[in-house]
C-alpha positions in Angstrom: 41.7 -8.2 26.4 42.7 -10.5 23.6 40.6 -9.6 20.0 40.6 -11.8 16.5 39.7 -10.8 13.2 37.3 -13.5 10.9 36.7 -12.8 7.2 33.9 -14.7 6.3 32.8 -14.7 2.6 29.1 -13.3 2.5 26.5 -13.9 -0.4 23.3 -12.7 -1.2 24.2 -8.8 -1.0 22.6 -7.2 -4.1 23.1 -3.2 -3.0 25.2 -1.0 -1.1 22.3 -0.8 1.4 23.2 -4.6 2.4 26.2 -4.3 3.3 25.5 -1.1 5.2 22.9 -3.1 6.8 25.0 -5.9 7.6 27.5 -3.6 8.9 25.5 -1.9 11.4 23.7 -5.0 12.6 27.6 -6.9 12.8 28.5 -4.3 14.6 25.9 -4.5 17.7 26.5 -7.6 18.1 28.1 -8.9 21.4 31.4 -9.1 21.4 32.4 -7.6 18.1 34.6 -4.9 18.5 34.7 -3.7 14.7 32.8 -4.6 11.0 33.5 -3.7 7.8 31.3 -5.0 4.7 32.5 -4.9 1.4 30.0 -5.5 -1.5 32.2 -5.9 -4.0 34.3 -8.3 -2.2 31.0 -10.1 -0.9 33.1 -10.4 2.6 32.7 -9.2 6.3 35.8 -8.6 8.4 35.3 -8.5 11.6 37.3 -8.0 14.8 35.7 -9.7 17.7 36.6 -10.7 21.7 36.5 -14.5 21.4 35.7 -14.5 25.4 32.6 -12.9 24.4 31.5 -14.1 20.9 32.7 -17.3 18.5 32.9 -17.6 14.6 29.6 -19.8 14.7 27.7 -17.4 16.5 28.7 -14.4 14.1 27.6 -16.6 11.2 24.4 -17.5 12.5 24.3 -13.5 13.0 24.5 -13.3 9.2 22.6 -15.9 8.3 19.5 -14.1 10.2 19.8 -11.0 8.4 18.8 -13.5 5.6 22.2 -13.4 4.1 24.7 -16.7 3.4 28.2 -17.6 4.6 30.4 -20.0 2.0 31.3 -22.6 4.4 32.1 -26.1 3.2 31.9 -29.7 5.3 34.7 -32.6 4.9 34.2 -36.0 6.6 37.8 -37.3 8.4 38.3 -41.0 9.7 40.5 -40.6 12.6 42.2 -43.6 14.0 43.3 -44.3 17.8 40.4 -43.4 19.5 39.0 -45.4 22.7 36.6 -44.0 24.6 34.2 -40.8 25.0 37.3 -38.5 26.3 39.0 -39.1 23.0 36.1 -37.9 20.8 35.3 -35.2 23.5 38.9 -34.1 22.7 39.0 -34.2 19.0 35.6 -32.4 19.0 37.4 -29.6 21.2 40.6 -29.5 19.1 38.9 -29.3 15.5 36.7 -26.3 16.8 39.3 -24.9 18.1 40.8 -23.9 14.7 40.4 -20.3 13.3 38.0 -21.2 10.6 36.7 -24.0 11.6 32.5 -23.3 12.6 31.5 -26.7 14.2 33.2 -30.3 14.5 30.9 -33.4 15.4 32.8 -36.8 15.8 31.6 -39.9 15.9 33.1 -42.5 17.7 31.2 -45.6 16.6 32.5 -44.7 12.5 35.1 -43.3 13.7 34.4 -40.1 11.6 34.6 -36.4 12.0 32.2 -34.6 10.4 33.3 -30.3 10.0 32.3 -27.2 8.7 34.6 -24.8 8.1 35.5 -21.5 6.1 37.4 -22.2 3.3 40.7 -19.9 3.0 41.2 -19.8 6.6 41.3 -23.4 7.5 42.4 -26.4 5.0 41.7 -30.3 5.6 45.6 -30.4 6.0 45.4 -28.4 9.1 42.6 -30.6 10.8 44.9 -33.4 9.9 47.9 -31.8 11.6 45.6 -31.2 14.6 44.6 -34.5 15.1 47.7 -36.0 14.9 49.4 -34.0 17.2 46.3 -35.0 19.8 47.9 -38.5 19.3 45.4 -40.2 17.0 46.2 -40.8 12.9 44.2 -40.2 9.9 44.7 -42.4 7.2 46.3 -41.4 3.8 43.3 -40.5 1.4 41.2 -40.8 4.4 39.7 -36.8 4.5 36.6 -36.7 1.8 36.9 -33.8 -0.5 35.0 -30.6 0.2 31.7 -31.3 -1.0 31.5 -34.8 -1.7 29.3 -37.2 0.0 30.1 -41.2 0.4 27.4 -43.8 0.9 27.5 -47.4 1.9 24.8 -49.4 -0.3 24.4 -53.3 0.3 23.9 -55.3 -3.1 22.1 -58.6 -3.0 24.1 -61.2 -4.7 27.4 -59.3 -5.1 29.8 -62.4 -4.2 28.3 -64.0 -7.7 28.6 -60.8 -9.5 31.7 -59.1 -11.8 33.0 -56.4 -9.2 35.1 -55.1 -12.4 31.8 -54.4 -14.4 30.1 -53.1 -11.7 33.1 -50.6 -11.0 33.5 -49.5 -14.7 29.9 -48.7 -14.8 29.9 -46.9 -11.1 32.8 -44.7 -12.5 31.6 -44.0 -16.2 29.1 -41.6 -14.0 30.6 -37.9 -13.9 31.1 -37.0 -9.9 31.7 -40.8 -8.6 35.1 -40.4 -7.2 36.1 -43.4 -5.6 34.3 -46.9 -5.6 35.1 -49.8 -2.9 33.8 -53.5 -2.8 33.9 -55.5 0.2 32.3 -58.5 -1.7 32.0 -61.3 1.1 30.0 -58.6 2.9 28.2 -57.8 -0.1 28.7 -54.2 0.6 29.8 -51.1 -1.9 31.2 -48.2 -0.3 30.8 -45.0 -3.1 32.3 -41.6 -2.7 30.8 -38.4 -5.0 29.8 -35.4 -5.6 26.2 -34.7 -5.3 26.4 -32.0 -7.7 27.4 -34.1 -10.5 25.5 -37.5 -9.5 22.6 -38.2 -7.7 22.1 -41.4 -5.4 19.3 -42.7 -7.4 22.2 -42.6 -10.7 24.4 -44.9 -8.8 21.5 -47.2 -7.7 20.4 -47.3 -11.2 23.8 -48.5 -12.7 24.3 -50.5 -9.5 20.6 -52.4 -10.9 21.6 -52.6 -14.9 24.2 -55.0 -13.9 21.5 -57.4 -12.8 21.6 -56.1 -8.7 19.6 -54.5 -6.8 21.3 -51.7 -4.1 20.0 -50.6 -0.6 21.6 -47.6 1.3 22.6 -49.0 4.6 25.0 -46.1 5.7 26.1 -42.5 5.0 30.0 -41.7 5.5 30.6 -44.9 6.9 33.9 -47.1 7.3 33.8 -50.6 5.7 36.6 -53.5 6.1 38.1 -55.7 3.7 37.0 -53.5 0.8 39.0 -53.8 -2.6 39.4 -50.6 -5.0 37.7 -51.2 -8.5 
């Protein structure tokens, strides 16, 4: 019978009598063959029957012990896909990958939304995946760990200075990348909601004279100019 091994990257252990407690409960759980818990490492390793268990279901185990699990999301726009199979398959494939906890894709935005374990899995990997499924991913098309992108329509934007409006969007610490798709009067804004909040960019957005409505989150826009 085939077995894997997962490391997954705990938090919220404060005493040897967590991870013994972790380590016990891991190790009733169905399908898991093995855990180990290291405190000082803050990590699990666990070998598991993958016919039996899956990486999201030993996470969730954690997380009801009332512990964490580092896991990050990244949002892909994939290319080439035409119909329900396709996102069915990309869906399949993404959570297919050691690390990878869940994979949602969205075939209207053409965007894949997935959580995954850092250390195991890397955006390059997904990438890889996808293309050799047949479908592309755009260069600078994968959204860093982390960071969030909103689509925000700004009233009056075609009689506006896209240049000013840029320099002022990226003057903001965490605004990554800014986007203008002016006949549209649309502003597409990728950052890190750690740094900046939504309310920050709305505000610059409305000193240069405009007001800004969120129309989308992680959305695709056409005919967009970098500022």
């Amino acid at each position: 019978m085939p077995v894997k091994q997962i490391n997954l990257p705990v938090t919220g252990m404060s005493c040897a009598s967590c991870a013994s407690r972790l380590e016990r409960e891991l190790s009733h759980t169905p399908g898991v063959r093995r855990a180990s818990v290291s405190l000082a490492a803050e990590r699990a390793s666990i070998i598991y029957n993958p016919e039996a268990t899956s990486e999201s279901i030993l996470i969730e185990a954690v997380r009801r012990l009332g512990y964490g699990v580092s896991t990050e999301k990244i949002s892909i726009h994939i290319e080439g896909m035409t119909c329900a199979a396709c996102v069915a398959k990309v869906e399949k494939g993404l959570y297919e990958i050691e690390g990878v906890i869940s994979s949602n894709v969205n075939f209207a935005t053409e965007q894949a939304t997935v959580e995954y374990i850092p250390g195991i899995v890397s955006a390059e990997d997904m990438k890889r995946t996808i293309e050799d499924m047949g479908y592309s991913v755009p260069e600078k098309e994968i959204l860093e760990a982390g960071a969030r992108e909103v689509e925000l329509h700004v009233e009056g934007l075609a009689d506006a200075l896209p240049e000013e409006m840029g320099r002022r969007l990226h003057m903001l610490a965490g605004v990554k990348n800014v986007l203008f798709n002016v006949p549209g009067e649309r502003i597409r804004v990728e950052f890190n909601p750690l740094q900046v909040s939504l309310a920050q960019i709305e505000d610059a957005i409305r000193e240069t004279g405009h007001a800004a409505v969120m129309v989308a989150e992680s959305g695709q826009t056409e005919d967009t100019e970098r500022a």
